[in-house]
Structures are given as C-alpha cells and as structure tokens.
C-alpha positions as CSV (number, residue, x, y, z in Angstrom):
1,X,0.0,0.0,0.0
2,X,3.0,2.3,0.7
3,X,4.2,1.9,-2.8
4,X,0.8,2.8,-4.2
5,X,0.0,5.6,-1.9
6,X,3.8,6.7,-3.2
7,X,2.9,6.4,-7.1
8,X,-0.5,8.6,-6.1
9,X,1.4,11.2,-4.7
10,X,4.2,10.9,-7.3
11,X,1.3,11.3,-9.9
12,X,-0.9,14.1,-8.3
13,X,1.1,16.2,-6.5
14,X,4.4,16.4,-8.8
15,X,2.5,18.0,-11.6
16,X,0.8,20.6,-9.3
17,X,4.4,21.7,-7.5
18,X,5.7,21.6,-11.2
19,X,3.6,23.8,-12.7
20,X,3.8,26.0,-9.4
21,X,7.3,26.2,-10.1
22,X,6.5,27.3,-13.5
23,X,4.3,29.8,-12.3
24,X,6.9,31.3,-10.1
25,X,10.2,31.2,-12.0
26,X,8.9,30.7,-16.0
27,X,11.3,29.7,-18.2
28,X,13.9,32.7,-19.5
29,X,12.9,33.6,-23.2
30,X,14.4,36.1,-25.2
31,X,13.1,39.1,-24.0
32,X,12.5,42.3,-26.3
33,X,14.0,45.2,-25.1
34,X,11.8,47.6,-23.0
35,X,10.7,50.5,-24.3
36,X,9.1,53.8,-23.2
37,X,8.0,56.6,-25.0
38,X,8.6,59.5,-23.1
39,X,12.3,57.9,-22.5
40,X,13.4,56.4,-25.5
41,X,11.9,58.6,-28.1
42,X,14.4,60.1,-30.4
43,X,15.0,63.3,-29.2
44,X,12.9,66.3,-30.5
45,X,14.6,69.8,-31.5
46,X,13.8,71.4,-28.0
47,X,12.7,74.9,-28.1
48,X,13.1,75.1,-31.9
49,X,13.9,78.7,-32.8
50,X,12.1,81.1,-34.8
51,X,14.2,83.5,-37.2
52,X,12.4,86.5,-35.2
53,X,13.3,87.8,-31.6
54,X,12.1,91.2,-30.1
55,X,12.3,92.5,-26.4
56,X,12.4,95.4,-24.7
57,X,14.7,96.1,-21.6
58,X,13.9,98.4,-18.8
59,X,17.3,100.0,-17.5
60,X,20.4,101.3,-18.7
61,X,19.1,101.3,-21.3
62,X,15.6,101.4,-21.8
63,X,15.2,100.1,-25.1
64,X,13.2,98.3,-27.9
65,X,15.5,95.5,-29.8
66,X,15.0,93.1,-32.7
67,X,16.9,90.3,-33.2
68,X,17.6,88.1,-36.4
69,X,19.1,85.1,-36.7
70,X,22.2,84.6,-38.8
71,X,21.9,81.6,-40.9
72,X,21.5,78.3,-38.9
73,X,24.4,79.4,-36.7
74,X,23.5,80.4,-33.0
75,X,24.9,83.8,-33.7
76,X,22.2,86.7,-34.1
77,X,22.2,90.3,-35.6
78,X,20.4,93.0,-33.3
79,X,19.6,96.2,-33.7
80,X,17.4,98.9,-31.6
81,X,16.4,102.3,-29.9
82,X,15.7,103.5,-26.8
83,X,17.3,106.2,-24.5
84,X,19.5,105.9,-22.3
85,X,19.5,107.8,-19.2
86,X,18.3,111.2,-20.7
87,X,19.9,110.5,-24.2
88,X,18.4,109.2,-27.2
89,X,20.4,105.8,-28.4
90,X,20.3,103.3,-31.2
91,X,22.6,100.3,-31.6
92,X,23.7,97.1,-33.7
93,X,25.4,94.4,-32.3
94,X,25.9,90.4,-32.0
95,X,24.9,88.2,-30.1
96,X,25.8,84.4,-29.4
97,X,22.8,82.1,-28.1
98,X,24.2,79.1,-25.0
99,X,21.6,77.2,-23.0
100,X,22.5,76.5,-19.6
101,X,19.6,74.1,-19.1
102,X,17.1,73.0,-21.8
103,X,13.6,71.2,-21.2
104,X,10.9,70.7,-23.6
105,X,9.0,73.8,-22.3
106,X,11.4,76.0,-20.5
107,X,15.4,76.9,-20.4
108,X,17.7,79.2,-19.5
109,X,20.4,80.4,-21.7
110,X,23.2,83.0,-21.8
111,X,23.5,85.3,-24.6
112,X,26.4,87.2,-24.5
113,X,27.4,89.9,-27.3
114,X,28.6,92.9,-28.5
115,X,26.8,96.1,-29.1
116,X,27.7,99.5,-30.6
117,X,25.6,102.6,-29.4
118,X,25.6,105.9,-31.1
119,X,23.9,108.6,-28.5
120,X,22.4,111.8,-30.4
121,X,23.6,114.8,-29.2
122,X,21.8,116.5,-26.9
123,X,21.8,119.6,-24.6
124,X,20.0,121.5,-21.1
125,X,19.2,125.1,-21.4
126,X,16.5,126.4,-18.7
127,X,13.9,125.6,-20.8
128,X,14.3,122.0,-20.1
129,X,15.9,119.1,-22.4
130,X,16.8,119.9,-26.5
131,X,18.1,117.5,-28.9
132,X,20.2,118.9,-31.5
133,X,22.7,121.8,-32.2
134,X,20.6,124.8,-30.1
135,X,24.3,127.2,-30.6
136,X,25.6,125.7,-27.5
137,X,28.1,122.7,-27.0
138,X,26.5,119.7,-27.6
139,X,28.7,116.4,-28.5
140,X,27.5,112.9,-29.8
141,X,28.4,109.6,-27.9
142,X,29.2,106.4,-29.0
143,X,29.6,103.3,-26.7
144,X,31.2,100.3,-27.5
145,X,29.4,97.4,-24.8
146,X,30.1,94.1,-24.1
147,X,27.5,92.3,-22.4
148,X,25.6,89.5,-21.8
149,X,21.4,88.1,-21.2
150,X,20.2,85.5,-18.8
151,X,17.3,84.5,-19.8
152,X,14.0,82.5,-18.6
153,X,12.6,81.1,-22.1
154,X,9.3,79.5,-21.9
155,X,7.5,78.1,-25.0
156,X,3.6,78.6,-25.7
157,X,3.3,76.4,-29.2
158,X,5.8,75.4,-31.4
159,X,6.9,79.5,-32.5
160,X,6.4,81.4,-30.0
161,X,8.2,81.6,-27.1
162,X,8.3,84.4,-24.2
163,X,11.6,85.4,-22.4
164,X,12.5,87.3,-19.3
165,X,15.7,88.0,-17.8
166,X,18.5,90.3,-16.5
167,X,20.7,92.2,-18.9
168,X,24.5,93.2,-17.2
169,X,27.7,94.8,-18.8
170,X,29.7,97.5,-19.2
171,X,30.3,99.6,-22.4
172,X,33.4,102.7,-23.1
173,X,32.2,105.7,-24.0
174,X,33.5,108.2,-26.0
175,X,33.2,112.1,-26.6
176,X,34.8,114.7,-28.0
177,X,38.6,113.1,-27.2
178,X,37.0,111.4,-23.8
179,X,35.8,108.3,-22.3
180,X,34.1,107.2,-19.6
181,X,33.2,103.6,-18.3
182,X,29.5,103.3,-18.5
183,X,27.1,100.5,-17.2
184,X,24.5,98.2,-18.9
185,X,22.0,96.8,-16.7
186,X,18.2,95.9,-17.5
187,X,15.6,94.2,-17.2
188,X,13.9,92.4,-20.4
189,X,11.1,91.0,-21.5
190,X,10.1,89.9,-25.4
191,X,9.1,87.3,-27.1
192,X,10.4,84.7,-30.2
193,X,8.0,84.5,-32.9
C-alpha cells in the first residue's frame, strides 16, 4: 500500500508543485528590449527657434530691440532704440545664443554679445531738455558694450516663445577726445515668434 500511496502522490502532486514552479520562476525567453516613449523617443529639437526675436529692456538702457538670426548658426544680428538715461540711443550688435539648461518647455540660456551705441547729441538750457545743435556745446556719444542676457525662455506652441531675464555689462564711451566707463544693466522681457 505504501508503494501505491507513493505512485498517487508521485502522480498528483508532482504535476501541481511543477507547474507552481513554473508559475513562479517561467522559463527565460528572449526578452525584447523595454521601451518607453517619453524615455526612448528620439530626441525632438527642444525649443526650436524662430528666425524673429524682439524685447524690450527696462534700465540702462531702456530700449526696444529686434533680433535676427544669422543663418543656422546660434549667432544673431540686433539692432534697436531707446534712451539711455536722458539720451536718445540706437545700436547694432551680436549676439551668441548658450543654453545653460534646456527642457521641452522651459530653459535658461546666456546670450552674451557685443553692441555699438551711437547717443544723439543732446543739450539742457532752462527751458528744459533739447536735442540737436541749439548754438551751445552739444557732442555725440558712442559706446562700444560688451554684455551678456540670462534668460528664462518658456514656450507657448511650437513658434512662440516668451523670455524674461537680466541684462548686465559694461560699455566705453567716448566724446569729444574722452571716455568714460558706463554701465548696462536691465531688465527684459520679449518674445520669439
């Protein structure tokens, strides 16, 4: 009777524990590779720029600028207006584009570039502020200003993108045989499109 009791057993109960088994530790099979697609995705052009930039900074100077980009490079031509304490200002320059940090919505980037600012001449009689030759000594200023623009970029569709940062520098300026060290600091805000 043991023996038979023994073949039951061997009979009912190894085919249970074996497929148990199987349960538990299943056979290794080639396994595809895992993949996810917000890892693996190839990865997307991340805050794809638009030829266009334009901003206006709240400082030294106060000014309104538009940017274009040069080629594909990450260089970009600006020029603007604006005033600059009490004195009327335009400007060109360059300026390079770095990111610091780049997400799929937001970065920050440094900018830095070179700007040349021609101030018109301007002059204070009693009656208040003149622009222009009034008959008494009035002298042009040009600045050349190296500088740079941290920027906050955040992206609202797929071409426009808003931007607010800090502007800081310092420019030479020259008159009439003279120069003085003069400061660039600002505030901007402005938009890609």
């Amino acid at each position: 009777m043991v023996s038979l009791r023994c073949l039951l057993c061997l009979l009912f109960f190894v085919p249970l524990v074996a497929n148990a088994a199987d349960a538990i530790l299943p056979v290794s099979e080639p396994v595809a590779p895992r993949t996810d697609p917000l890892l693996d995705a190839a990865p997307k052009v991340i805050l794809a720029e638009s030829p266009w930039r334009s901003d206006i900074t709240f400082g030294l100077p106060t000014a309104l600028r538009v940017q274009r980009r040069i080629g594909e490079s990450n260089a970009w031509f600006e020029a603007g207006a604006g005033i600059y304490a009490v004195i009327p200002t335009v400007f060109v320059g360059v300026r390079a584009d770095a990111n610091v940090f780049a997400g799929h919505t937001n970065s920050l980037c440094v900018r830095p570039g070179i700007d040349v600012y021609y101030g018109f001449p301007i002059s204070y009689r009693s009656s208040g502020w003149h622009s222009g030759d009034h008959g008494e000594n009035t002298k042009s200023i040009g600045v050349i200003a190296l500088d740079f623009d941290m920027l906050w970029r955040r992206r609202f569709s797929e071409r426009i993108h808003g931007q607010f940062g800090i502007k800081l520098g310092c420019g030479a300026g020259f008159a009439d045989g003279y120069w003085a060290p003069i400061p660039i600091v600002g505030l901007i805000a402005g938009f890609s499109y």
